[in-house]
C-alpha positions as CSV (number, residue, x, y, z in Angstrom):
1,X,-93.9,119.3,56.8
2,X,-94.8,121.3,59.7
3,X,-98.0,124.0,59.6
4,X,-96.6,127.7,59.6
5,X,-98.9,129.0,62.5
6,X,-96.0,131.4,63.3
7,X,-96.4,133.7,59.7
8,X,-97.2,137.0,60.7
9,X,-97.4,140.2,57.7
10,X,-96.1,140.8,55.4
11,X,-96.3,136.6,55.2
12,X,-99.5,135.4,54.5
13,X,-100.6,131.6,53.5
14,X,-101.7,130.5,50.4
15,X,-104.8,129.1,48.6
16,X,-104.6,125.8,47.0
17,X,-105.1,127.9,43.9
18,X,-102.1,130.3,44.7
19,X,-100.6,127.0,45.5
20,X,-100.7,126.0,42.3
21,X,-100.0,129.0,40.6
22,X,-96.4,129.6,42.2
23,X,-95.9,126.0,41.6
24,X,-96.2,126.0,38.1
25,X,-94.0,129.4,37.7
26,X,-90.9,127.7,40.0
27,X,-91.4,125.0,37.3
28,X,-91.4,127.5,34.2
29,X,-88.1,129.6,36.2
30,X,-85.9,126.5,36.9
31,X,-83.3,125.3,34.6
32,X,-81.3,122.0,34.5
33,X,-78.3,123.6,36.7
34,X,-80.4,124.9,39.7
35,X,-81.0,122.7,43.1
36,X,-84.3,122.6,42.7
37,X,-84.9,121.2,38.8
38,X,-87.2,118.1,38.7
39,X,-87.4,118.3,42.4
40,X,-91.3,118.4,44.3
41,X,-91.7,121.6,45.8
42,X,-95.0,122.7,47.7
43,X,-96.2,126.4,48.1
44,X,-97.1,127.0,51.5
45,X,-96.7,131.2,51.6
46,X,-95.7,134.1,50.1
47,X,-94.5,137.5,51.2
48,X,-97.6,140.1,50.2
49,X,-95.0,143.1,49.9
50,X,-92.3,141.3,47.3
51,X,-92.0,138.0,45.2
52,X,-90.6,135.4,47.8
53,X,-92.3,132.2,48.4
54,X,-92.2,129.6,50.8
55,X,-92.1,125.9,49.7
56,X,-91.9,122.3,51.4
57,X,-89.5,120.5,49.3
58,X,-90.1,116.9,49.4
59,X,-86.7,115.5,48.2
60,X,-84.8,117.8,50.2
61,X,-87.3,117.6,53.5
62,X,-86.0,121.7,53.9
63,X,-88.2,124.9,53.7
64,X,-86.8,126.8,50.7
65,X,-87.6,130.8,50.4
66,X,-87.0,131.4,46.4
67,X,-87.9,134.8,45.0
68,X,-89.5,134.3,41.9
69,X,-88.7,136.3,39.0
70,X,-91.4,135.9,36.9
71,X,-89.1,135.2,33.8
72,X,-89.4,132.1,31.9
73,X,-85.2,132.1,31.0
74,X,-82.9,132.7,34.3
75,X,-79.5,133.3,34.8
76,X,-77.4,131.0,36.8
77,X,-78.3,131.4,40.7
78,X,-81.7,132.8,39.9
79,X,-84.2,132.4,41.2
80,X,-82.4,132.8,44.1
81,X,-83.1,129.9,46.7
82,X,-82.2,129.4,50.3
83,X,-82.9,127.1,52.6
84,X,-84.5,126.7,56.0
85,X,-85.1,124.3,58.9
86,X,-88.2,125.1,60.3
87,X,-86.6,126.6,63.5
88,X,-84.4,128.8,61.3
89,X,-87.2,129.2,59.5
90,X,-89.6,130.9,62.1
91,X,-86.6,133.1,63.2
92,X,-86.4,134.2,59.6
93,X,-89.7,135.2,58.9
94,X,-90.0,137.0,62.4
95,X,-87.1,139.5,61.6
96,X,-89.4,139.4,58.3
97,X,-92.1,140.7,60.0
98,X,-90.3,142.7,62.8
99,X,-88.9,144.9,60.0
100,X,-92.5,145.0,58.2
């Protein structure tokens, strides 16, 4: 897991206590069909204008984006999950921030 010195707005790190916090809701979102159920997944940023969060996922060694719904029971798909290299990554969160 690289360091994301590259986030510009609207990305912006977070605290070991946001951290935690968006850790616990992916946990409380995910049901037993979705990629990332029972899997370790870090919060390293979130988006400041919307409810996307990046995470390191251990198992998967990716970067996933998932936008949080803040819903405890999720249909199929949700929350909606993609995944990144870090190279793709950057890219991403550039046009992110280009479009800001």
């Amino acid at each position: 897991m690289e360091q994301l010195d590259f986030l510009d707005t609207p990305w912006e790190t977070v605290t070991e206590d946001m951290a935690n916090s968006f850790q616990k809701e992916l946990i409380n979102e995910l049901g037993e069909a979705h990629i990332l159920y029972k899997k370790s997944a870090t919060a390293l940023a979130h988006r400041i204008d919307n409810d996307d969060v990046i995470f390191w996922i251990n198992e998967l060694e990716k970067y996933a984006i998932v936008h949080l719904t803040w819903s405890k029971y999720n249909s199929s798909g949700y929350p909606r999950t993609e995944f990144f290299s870090l190279e793709v990554l950057r890219v991403h969160c550039k046009t992110a921030s280009d479009f800001y």
